[in-house]
N, C-alpha and C positions, 0 to 999 in steps of 0.2 A: 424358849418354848420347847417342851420337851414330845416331841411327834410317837404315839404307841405305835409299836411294828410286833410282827406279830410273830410269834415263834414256829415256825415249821413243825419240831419237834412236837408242838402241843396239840397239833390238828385231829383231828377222829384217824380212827383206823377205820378197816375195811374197803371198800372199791371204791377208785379214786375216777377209776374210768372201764366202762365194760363194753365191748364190739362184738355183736352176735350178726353172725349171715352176713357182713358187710357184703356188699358190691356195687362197684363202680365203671362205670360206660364211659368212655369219650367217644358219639358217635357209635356205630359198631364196635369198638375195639375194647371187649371189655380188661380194667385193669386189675381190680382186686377183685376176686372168683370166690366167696364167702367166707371171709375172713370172720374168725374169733378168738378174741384175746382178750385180757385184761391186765391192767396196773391198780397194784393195792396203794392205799394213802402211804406217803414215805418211801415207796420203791424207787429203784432208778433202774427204768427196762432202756435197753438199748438195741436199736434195728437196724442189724445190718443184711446186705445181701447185693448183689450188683447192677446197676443202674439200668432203669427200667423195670424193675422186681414190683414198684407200686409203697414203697417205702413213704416216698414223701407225701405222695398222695394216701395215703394211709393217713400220715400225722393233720396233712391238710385238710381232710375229713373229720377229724377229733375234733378239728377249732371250726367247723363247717365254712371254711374256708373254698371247700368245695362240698358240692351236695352231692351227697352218696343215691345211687340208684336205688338204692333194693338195703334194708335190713334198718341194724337198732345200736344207738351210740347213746349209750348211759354215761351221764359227766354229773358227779357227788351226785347223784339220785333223780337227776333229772333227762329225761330222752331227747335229746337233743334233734330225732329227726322227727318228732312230732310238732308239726304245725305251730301249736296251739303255744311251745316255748318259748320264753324268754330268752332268746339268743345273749342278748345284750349283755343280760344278766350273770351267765355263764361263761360270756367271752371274756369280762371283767376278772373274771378268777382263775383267767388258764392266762399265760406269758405266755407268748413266741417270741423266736430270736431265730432269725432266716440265715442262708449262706450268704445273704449279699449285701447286710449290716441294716439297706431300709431307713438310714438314718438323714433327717431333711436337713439337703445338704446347703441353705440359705439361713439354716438356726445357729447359731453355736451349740457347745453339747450340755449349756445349763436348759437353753428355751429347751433341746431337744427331749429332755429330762421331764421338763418343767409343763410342758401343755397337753399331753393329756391328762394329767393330773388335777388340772382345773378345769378342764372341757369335760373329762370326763367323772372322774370322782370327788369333782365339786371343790375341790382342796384352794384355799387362799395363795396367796403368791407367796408369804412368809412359809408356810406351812410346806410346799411341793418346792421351795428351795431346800428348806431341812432336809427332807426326805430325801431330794436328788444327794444333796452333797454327802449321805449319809450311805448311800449306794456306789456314788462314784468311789469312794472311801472303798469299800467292800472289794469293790474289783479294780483295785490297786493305781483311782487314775483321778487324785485330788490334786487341786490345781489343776488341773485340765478343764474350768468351767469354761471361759473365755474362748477354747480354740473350736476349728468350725473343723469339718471333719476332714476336708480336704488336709487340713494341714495335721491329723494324724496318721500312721501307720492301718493298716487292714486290722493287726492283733487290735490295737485301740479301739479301733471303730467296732469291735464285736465286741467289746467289754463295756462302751457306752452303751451296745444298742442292749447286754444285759442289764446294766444298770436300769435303763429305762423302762424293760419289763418288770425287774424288780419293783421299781419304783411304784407300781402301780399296786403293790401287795398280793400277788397271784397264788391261788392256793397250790399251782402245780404251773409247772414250766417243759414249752414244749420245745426240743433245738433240731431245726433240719440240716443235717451235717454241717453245723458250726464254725468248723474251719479247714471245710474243703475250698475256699478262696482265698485260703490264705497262703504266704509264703511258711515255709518248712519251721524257719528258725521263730515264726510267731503263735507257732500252735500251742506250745506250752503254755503262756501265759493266758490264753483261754481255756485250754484243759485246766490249768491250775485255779479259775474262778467257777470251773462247774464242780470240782472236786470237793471243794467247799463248799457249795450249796449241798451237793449230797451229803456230805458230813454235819449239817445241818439239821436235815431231816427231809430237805422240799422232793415231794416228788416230780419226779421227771422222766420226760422221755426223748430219745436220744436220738435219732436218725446219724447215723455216723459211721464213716470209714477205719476208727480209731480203736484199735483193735486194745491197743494197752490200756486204755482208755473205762473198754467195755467188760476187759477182766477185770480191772484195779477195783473199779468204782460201782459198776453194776450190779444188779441182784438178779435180774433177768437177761437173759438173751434167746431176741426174736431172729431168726433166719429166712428171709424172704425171699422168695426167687416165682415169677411171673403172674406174680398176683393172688399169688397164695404162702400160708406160713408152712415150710418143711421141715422147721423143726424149731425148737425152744427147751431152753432149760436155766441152768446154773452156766455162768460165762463161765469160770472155769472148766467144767467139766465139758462144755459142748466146745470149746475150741482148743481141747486137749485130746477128746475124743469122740469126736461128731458121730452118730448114729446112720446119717444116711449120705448114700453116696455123694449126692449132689452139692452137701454144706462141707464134706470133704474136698470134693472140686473147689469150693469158689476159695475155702482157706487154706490150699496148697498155693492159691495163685498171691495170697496179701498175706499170710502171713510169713 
């Protein structure tokens, strides 16, 4: 059986994602102070800036993973903090892929592959095994159906927990510093599965430490520091030559 997947590269142009006035409360403490950005169909924006800045919660807010206080989250043309959305509907075409892999560790990595696929996008068992093995393929981990996650490596376990966003056909892919739990010598072979998605076409967005990462492969770069954006541009140019004091600060200290 031959499973259609869908091409990145063929997807519409234009706003893939649009954040006007964001802001977000824990309590009194507010974290992001009217954020506005956006990512075009195809980009690959990446947001860096020092912990605590409202990064993740920024991304966590995209997939309304957290509900935003105050403002407007457009996803492919739909407002997401409007009541009246189909959450559901919208969560099915964004991927996430967390720092802490997320992967249920009593499945092996075909079931892990394999069930929402059927729970969620209706898919038969023949049908969401193609798929999985067609993914694990992708990010370089065939033969691996069998093993449970304990028994791989941290790089492994974030390359199945890609596969298994893939797997689900997501028109854009969201990563929260990827492989900041990872050991040094496994980060590559995760960078080297998201390099390929961009080269692809999928759009993405990047929560990340990964400076080579964010020049190589990016087209955007977001600079975040206390819950606001202080600056943005072309990753080369902003971390060759940062405009404002403070994004010169944080990249004297990482890069």
């Amino acid at each position: 059986m031959t499973v259609p997947t869908q091409n990145p590269t063929e997807k519409k142009s234009g706003r893939a994602i649009e954040v006007r006035e964001l802001h977000k409360y824990f309590g009194e403490l507010e974290v992001l102070k009217g954020i506005d950005f956006h990512v075009d169909h195809g980009q690959v924006v990446c947001v860096i800036g020092p912990s605590g800045s409202g990064k993740s919660t920024l991304l966590r807010c995209v997939n309304r993973l957290e509900d935003p206080t105050s403002g407007t989250i457009v996803v492919e043309g739909v407002d997401i903090c409007d009541p009246e959305a189909d959450l559901d509907d919208v969560r099915s075409r964004i991927g996430m892929v967390f720092q802490s892999f997320n992967l249920f560790p009593h499945m092996n990595v075909m079931r892990n592959l394999c069930i929402a696929q059927q729970r969620v996008r209706g898919r038969g068992k023949d049908e969401a095994i193609e798929v999985a093995r067609t993914n694990l393929a992708k990010v370089g981990l065939a033969g691996k159906e069998d093993a449970y996650p304990a028994h791989l490596s941290g790089g492994q376990q974030q390359r199945v927990a890609i596969a298994r966003a893939l797997s689900m056909d997501p028109d854009m892919m969201l990563f929260d510093e990827p492989t900041s739990a990872l050991d040094p010598e496994l980060v590559g072979d995760v960078l080297a599965v998201m390099k390929d998605l961009a080269s692809e076409g999928m759009t993405m967005m990047v929560v990340t430490h990964e400076m080579g990462f964010a020049r190589e492969v990016g087209d955007k770069l977001v600079f975040m520091d206390d819950g606001v954006i202080v600056e943005e541009g072309d990753p080369v140019e902003v971390l060759a030559d940062p405009q404002h004091e403070r994004t010169r600060s944080f990249l004297s200290k990482v890069l």
